[in-house]
FITORRO-596545 format. One record per residue (C-alpha): residue number from 1; x, y, z. Coordinates in Angstrom, 3 decimals, padded with zeros to 6 digits, always signed. Example, Ala and Ser with C-alpha at 12.3 -4.5 7.8 and 13.67 -1.06 7.14 Angstrom:
% residues 2
<r 1 <+012.300 -004.500 +007.800>>
<r 2 <+013.670 -001.060 +007.140>>
//
This chain:
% residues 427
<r 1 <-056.710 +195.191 +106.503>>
<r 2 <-053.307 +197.143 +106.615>>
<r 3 <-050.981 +196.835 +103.927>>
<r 4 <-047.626 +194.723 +104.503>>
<r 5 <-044.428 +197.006 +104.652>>
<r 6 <-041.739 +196.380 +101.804>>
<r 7 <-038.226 +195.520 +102.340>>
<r 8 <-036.170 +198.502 +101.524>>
<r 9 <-033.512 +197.872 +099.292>>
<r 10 <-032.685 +197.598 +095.209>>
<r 11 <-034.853 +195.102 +093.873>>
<r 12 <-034.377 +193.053 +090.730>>
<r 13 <-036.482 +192.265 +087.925>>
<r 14 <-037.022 +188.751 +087.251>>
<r 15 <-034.927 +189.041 +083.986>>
<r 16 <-031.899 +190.001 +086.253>>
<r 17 <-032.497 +187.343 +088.570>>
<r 18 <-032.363 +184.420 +085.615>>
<r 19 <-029.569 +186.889 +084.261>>
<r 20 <-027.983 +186.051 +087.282>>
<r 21 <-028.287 +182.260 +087.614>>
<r 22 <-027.057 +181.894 +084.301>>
<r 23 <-024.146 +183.538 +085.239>>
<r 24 <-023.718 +181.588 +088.129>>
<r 25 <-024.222 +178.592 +086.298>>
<r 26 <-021.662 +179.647 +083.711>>
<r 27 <-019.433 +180.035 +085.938>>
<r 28 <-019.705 +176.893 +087.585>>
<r 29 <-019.509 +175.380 +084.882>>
<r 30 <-016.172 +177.297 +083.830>>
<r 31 <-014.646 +176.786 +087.350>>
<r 32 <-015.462 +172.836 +086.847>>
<r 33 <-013.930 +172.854 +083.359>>
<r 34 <-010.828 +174.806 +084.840>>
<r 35 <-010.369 +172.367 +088.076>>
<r 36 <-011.123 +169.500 +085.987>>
<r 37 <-008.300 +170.529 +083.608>>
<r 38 <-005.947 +171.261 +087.064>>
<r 39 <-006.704 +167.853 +088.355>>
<r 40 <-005.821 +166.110 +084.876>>
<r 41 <-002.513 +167.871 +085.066>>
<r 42 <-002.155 +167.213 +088.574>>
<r 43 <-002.480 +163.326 +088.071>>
<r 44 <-000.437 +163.858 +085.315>>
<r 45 <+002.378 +165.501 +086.991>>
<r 46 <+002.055 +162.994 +089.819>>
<r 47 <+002.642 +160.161 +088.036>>
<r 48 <+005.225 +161.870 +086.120>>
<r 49 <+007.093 +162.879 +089.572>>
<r 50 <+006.851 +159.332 +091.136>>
<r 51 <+008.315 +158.023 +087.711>>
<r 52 <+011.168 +160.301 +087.912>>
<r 53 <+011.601 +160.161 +091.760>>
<r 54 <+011.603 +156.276 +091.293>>
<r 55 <+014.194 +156.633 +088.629>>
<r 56 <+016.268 +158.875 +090.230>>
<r 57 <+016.469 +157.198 +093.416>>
<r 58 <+016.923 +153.873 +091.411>>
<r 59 <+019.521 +155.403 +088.906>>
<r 60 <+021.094 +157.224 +092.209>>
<r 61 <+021.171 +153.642 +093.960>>
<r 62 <+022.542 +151.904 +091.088>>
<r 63 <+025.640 +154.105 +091.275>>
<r 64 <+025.820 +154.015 +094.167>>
<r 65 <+025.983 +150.483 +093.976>>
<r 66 <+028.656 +150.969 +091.400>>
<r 67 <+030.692 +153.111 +093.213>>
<r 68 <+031.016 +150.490 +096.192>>
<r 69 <+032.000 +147.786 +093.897>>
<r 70 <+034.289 +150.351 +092.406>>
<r 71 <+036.023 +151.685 +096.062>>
<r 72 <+036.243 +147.679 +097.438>>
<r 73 <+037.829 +146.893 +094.507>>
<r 74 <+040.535 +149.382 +095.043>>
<r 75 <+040.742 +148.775 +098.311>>
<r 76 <+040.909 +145.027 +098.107>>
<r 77 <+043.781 +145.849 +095.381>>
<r 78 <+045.142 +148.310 +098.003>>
<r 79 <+045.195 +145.915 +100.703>>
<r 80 <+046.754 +143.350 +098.312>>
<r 81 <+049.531 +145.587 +097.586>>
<r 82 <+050.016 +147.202 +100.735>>
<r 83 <+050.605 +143.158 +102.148>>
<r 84 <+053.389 +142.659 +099.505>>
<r 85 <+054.941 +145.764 +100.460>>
<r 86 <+054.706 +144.395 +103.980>>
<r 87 <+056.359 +140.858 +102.641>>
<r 88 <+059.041 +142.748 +100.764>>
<r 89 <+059.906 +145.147 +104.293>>
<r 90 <+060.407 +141.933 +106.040>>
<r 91 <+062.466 +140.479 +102.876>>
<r 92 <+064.752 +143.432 +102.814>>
<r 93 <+065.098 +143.530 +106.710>>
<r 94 <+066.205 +140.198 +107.587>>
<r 95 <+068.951 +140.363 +104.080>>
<r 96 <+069.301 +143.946 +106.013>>
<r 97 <+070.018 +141.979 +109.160>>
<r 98 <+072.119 +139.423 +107.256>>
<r 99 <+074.277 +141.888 +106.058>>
<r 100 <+074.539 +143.887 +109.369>>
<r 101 <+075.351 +140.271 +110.412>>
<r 102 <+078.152 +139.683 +108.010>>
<r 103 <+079.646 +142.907 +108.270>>
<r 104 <+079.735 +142.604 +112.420>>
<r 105 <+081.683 +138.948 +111.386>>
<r 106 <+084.666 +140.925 +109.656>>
<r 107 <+085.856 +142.608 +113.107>>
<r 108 <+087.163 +139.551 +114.470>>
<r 109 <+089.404 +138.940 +110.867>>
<r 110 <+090.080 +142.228 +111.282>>
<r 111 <+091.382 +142.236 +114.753>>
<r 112 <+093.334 +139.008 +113.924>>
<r 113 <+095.059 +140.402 +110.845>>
<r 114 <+096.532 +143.726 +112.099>>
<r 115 <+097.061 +142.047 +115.283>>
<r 116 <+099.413 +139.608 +113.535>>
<r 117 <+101.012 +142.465 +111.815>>
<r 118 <+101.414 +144.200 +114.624>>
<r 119 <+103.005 +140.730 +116.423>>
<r 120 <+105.084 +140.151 +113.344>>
<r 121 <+106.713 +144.135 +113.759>>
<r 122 <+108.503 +142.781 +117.003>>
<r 123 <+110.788 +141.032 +115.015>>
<r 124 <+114.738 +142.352 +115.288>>
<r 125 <+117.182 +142.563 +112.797>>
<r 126 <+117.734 +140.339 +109.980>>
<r 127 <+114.901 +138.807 +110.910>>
<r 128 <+112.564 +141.668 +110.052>>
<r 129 <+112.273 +141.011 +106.247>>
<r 130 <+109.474 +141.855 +104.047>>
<r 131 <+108.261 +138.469 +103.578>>
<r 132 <+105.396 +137.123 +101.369>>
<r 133 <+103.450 +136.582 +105.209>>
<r 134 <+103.557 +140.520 +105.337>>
<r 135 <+102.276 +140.668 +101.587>>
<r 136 <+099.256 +138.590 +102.020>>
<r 137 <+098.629 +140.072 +105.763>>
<r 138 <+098.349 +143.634 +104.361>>
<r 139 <+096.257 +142.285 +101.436>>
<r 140 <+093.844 +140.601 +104.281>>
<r 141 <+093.667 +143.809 +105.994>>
<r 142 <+093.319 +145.808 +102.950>>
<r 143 <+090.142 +143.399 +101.429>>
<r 144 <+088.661 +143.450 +104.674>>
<r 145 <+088.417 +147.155 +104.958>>
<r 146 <+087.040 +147.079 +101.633>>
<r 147 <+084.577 +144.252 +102.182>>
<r 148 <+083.793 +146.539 +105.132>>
<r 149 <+083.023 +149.729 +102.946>>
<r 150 <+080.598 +147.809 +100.156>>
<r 151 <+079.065 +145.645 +102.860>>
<r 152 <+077.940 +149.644 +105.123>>
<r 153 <+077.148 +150.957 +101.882>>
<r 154 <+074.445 +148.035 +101.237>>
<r 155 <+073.226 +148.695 +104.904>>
<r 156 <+072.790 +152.256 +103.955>>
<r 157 <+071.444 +151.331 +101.075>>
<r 158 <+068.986 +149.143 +102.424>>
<r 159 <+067.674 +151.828 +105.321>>
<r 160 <+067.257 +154.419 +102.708>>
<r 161 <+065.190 +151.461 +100.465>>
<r 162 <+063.240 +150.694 +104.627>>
<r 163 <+062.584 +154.111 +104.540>>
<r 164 <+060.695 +154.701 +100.945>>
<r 165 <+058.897 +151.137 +101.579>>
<r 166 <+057.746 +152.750 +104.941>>
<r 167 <+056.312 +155.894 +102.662>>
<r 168 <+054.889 +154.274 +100.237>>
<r 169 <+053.260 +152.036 +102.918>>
<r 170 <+052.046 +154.708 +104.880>>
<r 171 <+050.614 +156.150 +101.605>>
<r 172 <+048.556 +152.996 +100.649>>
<r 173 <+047.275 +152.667 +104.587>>
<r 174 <+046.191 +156.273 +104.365>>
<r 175 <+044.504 +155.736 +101.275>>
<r 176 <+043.428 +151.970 +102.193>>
<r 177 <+041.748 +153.618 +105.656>>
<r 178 <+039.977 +156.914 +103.527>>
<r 179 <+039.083 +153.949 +100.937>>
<r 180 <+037.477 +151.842 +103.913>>
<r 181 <+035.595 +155.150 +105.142>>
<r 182 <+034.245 +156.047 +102.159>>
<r 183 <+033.136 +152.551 +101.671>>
<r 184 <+031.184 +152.463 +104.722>>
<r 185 <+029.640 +156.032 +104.161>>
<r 186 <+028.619 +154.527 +100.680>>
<r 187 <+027.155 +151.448 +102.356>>
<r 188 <+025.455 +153.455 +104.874>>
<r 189 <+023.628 +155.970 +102.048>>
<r 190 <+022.687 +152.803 +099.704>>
<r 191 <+020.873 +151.461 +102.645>>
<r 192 <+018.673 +154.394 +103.395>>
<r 193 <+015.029 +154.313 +102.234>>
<r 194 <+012.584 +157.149 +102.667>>
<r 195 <+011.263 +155.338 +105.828>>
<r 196 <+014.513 +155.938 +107.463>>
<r 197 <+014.436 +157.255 +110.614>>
<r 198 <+017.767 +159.419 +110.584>>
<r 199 <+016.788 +161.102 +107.391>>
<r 200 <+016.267 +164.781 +107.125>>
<r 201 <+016.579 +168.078 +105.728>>
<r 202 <+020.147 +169.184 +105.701>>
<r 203 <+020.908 +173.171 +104.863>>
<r 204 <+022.677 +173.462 +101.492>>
<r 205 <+023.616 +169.726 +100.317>>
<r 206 <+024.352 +170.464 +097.024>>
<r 207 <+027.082 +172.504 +097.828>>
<r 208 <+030.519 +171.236 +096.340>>
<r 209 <+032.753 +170.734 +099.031>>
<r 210 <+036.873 +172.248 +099.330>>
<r 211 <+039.019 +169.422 +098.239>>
<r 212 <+036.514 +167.410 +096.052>>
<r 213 <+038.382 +165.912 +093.429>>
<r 214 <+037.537 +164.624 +090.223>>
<r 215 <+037.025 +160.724 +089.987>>
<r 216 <+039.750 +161.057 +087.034>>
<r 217 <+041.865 +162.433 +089.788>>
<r 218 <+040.499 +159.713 +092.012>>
<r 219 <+041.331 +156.744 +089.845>>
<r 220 <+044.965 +158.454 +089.567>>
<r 221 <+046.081 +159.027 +092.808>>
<r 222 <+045.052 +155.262 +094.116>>
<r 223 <+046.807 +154.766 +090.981>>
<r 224 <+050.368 +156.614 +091.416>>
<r 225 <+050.176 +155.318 +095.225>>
<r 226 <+050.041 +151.568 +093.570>>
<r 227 <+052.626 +151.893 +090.764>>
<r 228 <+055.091 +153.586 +093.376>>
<r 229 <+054.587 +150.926 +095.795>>
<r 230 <+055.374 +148.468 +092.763>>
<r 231 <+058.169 +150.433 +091.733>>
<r 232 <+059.645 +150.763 +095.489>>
<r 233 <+059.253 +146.581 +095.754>>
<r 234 <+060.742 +146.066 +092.511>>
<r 235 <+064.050 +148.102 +093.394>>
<r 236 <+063.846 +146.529 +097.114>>
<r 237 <+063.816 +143.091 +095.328>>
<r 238 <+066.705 +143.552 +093.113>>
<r 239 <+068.699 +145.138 +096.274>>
<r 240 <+068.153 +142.076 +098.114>>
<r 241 <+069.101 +139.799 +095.102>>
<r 242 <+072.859 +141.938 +094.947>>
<r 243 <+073.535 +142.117 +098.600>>
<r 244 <+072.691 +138.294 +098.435>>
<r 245 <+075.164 +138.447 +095.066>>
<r 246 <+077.765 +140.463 +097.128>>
<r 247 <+077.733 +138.733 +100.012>>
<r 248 <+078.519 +135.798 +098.648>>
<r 249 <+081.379 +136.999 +096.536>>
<r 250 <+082.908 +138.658 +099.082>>
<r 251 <+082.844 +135.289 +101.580>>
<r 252 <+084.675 +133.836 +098.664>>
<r 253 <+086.822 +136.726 +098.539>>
<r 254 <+087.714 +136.598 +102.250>>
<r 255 <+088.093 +132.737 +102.235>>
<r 256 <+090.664 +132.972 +099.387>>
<r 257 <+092.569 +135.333 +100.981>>
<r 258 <+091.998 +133.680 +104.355>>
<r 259 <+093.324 +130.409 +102.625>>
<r 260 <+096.543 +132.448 +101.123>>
<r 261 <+097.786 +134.113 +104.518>>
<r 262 <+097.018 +130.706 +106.483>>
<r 263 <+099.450 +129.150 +103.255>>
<r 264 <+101.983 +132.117 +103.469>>
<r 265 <+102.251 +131.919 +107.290>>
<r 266 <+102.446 +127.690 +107.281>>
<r 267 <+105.131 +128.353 +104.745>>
<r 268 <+107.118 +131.326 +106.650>>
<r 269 <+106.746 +129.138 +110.101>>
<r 270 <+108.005 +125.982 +108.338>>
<r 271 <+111.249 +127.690 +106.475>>
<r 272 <+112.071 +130.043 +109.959>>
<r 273 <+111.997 +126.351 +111.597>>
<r 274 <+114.336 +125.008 +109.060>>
<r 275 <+116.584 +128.008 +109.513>>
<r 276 <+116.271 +127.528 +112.970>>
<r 277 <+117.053 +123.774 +113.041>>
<r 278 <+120.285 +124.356 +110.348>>
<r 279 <+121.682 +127.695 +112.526>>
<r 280 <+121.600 +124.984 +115.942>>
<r 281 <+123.944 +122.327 +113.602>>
<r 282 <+125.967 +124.853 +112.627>>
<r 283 <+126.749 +125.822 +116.412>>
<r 284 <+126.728 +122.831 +117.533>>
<r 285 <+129.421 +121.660 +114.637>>
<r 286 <+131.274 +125.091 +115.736>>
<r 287 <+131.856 +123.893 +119.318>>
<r 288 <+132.828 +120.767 +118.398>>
<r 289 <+135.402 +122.975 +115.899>>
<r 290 <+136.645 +125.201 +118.648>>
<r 291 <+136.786 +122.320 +121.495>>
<r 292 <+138.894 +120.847 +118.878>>
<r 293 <+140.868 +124.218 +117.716>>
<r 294 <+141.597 +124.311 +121.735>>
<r 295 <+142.831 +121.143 +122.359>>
<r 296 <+145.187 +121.704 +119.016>>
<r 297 <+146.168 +124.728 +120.290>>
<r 298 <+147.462 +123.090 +123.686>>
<r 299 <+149.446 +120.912 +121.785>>
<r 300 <+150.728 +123.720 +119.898>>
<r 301 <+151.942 +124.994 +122.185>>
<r 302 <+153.329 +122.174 +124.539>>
<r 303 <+154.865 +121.329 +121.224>>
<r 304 <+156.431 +124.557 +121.159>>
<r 305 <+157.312 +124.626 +124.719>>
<r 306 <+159.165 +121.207 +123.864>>
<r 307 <+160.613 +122.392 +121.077>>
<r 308 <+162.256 +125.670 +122.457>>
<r 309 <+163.984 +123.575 +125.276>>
<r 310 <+165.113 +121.324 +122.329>>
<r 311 <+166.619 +124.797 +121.144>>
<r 312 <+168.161 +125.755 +124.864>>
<r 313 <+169.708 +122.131 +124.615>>
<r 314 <+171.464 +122.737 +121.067>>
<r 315 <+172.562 +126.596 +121.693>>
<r 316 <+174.418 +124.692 +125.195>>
<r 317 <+175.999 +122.334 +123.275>>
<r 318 <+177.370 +124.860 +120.603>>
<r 319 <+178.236 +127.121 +123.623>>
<r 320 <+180.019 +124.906 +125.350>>
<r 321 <+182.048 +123.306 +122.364>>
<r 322 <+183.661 +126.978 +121.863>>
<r 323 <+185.220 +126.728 +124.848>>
<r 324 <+187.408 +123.645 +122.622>>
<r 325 <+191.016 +124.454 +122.961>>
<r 326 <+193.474 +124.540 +119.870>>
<r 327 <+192.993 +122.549 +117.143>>
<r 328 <+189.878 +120.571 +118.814>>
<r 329 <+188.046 +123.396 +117.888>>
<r 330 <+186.991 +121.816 +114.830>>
<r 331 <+183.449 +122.195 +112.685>>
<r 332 <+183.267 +118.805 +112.758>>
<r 333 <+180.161 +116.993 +112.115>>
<r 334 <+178.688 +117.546 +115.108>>
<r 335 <+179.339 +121.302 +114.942>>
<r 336 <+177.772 +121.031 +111.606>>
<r 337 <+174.492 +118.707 +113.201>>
<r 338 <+174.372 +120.813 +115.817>>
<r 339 <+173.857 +124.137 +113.936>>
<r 340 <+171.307 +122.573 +111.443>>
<r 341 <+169.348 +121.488 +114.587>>
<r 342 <+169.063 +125.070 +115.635>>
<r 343 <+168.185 +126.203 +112.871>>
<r 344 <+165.984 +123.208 +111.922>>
<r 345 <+164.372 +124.231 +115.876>>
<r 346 <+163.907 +127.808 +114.715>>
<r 347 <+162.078 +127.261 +111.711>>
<r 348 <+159.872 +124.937 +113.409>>
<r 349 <+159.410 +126.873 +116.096>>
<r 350 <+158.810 +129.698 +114.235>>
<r 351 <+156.035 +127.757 +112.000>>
<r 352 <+154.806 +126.007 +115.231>>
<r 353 <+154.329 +129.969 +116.389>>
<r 354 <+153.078 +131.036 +113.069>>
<r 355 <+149.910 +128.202 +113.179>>
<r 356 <+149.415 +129.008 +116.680>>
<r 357 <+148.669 +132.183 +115.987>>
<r 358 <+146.633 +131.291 +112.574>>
<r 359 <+144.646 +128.474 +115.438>>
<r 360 <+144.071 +131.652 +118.014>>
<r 361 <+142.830 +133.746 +115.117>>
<r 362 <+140.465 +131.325 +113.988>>
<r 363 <+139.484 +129.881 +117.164>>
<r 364 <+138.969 +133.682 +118.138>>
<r 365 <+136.991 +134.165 +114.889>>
<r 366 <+134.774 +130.952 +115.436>>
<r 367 <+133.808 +132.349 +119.151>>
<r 368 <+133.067 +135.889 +117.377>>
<r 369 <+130.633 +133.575 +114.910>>
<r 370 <+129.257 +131.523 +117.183>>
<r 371 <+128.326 +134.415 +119.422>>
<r 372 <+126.698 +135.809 +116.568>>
<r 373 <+124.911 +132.638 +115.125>>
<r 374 <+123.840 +132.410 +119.032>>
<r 375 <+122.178 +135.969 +118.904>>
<r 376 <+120.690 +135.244 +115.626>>
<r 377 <+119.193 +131.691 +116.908>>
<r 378 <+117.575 +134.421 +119.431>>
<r 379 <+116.604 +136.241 +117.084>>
<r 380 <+115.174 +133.325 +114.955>>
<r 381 <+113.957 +131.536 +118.114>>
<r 382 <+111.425 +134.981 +118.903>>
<r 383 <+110.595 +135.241 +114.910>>
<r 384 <+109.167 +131.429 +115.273>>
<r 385 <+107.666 +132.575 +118.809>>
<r 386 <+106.002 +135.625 +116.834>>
<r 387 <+104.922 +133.444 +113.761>>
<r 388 <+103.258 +130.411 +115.833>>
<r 389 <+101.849 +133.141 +118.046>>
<r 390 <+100.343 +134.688 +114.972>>
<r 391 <+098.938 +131.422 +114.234>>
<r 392 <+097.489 +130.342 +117.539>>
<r 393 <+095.412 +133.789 +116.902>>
<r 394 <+094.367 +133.449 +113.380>>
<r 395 <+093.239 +129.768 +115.099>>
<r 396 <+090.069 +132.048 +116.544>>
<r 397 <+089.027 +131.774 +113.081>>
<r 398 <+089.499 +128.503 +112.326>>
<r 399 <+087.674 +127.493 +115.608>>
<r 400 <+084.932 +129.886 +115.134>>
<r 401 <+084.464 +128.910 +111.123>>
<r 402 <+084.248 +125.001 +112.852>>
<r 403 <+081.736 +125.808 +115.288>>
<r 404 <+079.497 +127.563 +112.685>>
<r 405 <+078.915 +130.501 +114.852>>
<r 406 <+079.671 +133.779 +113.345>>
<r 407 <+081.730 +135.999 +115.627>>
<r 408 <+079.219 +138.710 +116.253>>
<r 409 <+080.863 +141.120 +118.078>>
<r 410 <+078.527 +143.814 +116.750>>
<r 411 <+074.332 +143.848 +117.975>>
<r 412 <+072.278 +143.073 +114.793>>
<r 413 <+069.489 +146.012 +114.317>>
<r 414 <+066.102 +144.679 +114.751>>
<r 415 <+063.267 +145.136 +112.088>>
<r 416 <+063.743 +148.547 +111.022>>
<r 417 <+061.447 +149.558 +109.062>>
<r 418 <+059.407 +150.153 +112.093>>
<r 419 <+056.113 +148.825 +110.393>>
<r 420 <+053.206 +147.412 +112.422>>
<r 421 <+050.529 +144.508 +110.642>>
<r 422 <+047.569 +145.958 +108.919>>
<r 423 <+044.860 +146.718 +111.871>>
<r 424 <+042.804 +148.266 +109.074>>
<r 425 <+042.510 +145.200 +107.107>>
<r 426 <+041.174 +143.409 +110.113>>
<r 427 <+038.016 +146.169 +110.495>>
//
């Protein structure tokens, strides 16, 4: 038989072959002892990871959870403030209104008053005095120009207040609507769960984002926003409660003085119609006087006429008894009579001249005064015309204050402050 060929190749001794299987075994048994040690610390780490993933995704959902209750509690006490500061807008607008109201009411006082003044300046003369009617009309005029300054001045007052309410307002919404987002982002990542469908991977989430604030900060600013609302409805309330307060005061005000002028001008009409009434006796007592005088005077001087033919008679007698011849042309008696009747005739004619002349004087003296007490019963007679012409206008007042209407000749603004409701508080 042949012989079989060997294998070429190093061949090992049977020392090195059980040399090698205990190394392999070795090593297996080192590479168990290793894994075996890895898969300890993996189960270890395992459970530690799902204990500390749990936690942290508990601890993260739990404030979370926090944080809502924290954010709708702000904005519940936003919403609550922001509706006050919507009560206290309306509050301030309608005693806005009210006063825009009142101060509209004082044109038609206004108008009256100088109007009267100006009626009461067509008065002429001696009738043109400085009477206590002019006094309390000025007075009117005066306090209603003044009641006109305080009652703008609370107006302007008031639309300055509108406008800081509106600010702070608008400051609460804003925060009230970023309050209300971040609520419902909050909402939306406490009701994720790992089975989510819209979770994923995002590229750098940690990253702190421009304009985070701190919640410090956070706390603070919902704070400031709340306290200046407070503060802005606390001066708005005690506005309202002294425009109500000045309001008021000034009505009285007015009314007094109303009362006074109406009292003054009563009082001026009633002694103008005395004068009036006593100035007509007197002229009608004159023209009785100078009918009178006149007739006197007629007999004056008939009387006188009489008398001076009395005189021609006595001069004829004495003229003719000169022409006595001789010794008949004697002073007797009758020459004597006759001579004291002349002169008796002059003296009386002479007075009955003398009183004529005092009865033409003063009838032409009581014509001079009666044409003057007749121009001055003109005068007197316009004055009354002026005063009860005053009065039938201040009587717009009276009938207007009767009929309860307020005599607007001014529009009323509307709500000013411009504000809307709350649409947010609805979502």
């Amino acid at each position: 038989m042949s012989a079989l060929p060997a294998k070429p190749g190093l061949r090992l001794s049977v020392s090195e072959w059980l040399s090698s299987n205990q190394q392999l075994s070795a090593t297996a048994g080192h590479e168990r002892h290793v894994s075996n040690g890895v898969r300890q610390e993996g189960r270890s780490l395992r459970n530690e990871t799902n204990c500390s993933t749990a936690w942290d995704e508990s601890d993260t959902s739990r404030k979370l959870s926090d944080r809502v209750w924290d954010v709708a509690r702000w904005k519940e006490a936003l919403q609550t403030c922001a509706r006050k500061v919507d009560e206290e807008m309306e509050a301030l607008t309608l005693c806005k209104e009210q006063t825009e109201q009142a101060l509209a009411a004082t044109a038609l006082p206004f108008e009256v008053s100088t109007e009267c003044l100006t009626l009461r300046e067509g008065r002429r003369r001696s009738e043109l005095v400085t009477d206590p009617v002019d006094e309390q009309l000025k007075t009117e005029v005066q306090l209603i120009g003044r009641v006109q300054q305080v009652l703008q001045q609370h107006v302007d007052k008031a639309f300055a207040q509108l406008c800081v309410l509106q600010e702070a307002r608008h400051q609460l919404t804003s925060d009230l609507q970023n309050k209300m987002d971040a609520l419902d982002i909050d909402m939306s990542c406490l009701s994720l769960t790992i089975k989510s469908p819209e979770i994923s991977l995002k590229t750098n989430p940690t990253r702190i984002p421009s304009g985070s604030s701190t919640p410090q900060e956070w706390v603070q600013f919902s704070r400031y926003n709340v306290a200046r609302a407070q503060e802005a409805m606390q001066v708005s309330h005690h506005m309202r409660e002294d425009m109500s307060l000045t309001r008021a005061q000034l009505q009285n005000d007015l009314a007094f003085q109303w009362r006074a002028t109406e009292f003054a001008l009563r009082k001026r009409n009633h002694d103008e119609e005395q004068a009036r009434d006593q100035l007509e006796w007197q002229i009608r007592n004159t023209e009785d006087e100078m009918t009178e005088m006149e007739d006197d005077i007629k007999g004056l001087d008939t009387d006188m006429q009489a008398k001076t033919a009395n005189l021609k008679l006595a001069h004829t007698r004495l003229e003719n008894r000169t022409n006595r011849p001789g010794m008949d042309l004697c002073r007797d008696e009758v020459q004597h009579g006759l001579v004291h009747e002349v002169h008796q005739l002059k003296a009386t004619i002479t007075a009955l001249k003398q009183k004529l002349s005092e009865a033409q004087q003063s009838l032409q003296k009581m014509k001079l005064h009666h044409a003057r007490m007749l121009e001055d019963l003109s005068r007197k007679q316009e004055a009354l015309s002026l005063e009860q012409r005053s009065m039938n206008t201040r009587s717009h007042l009276t009938a207007a204050s009767c009929s309860g209407k307020s005599p607007v000749l001014l529009v009323p603004l509307t709500n000013s402050s411009g504000r809307s409701n709350l649409q947010l508080l609805a979502q």
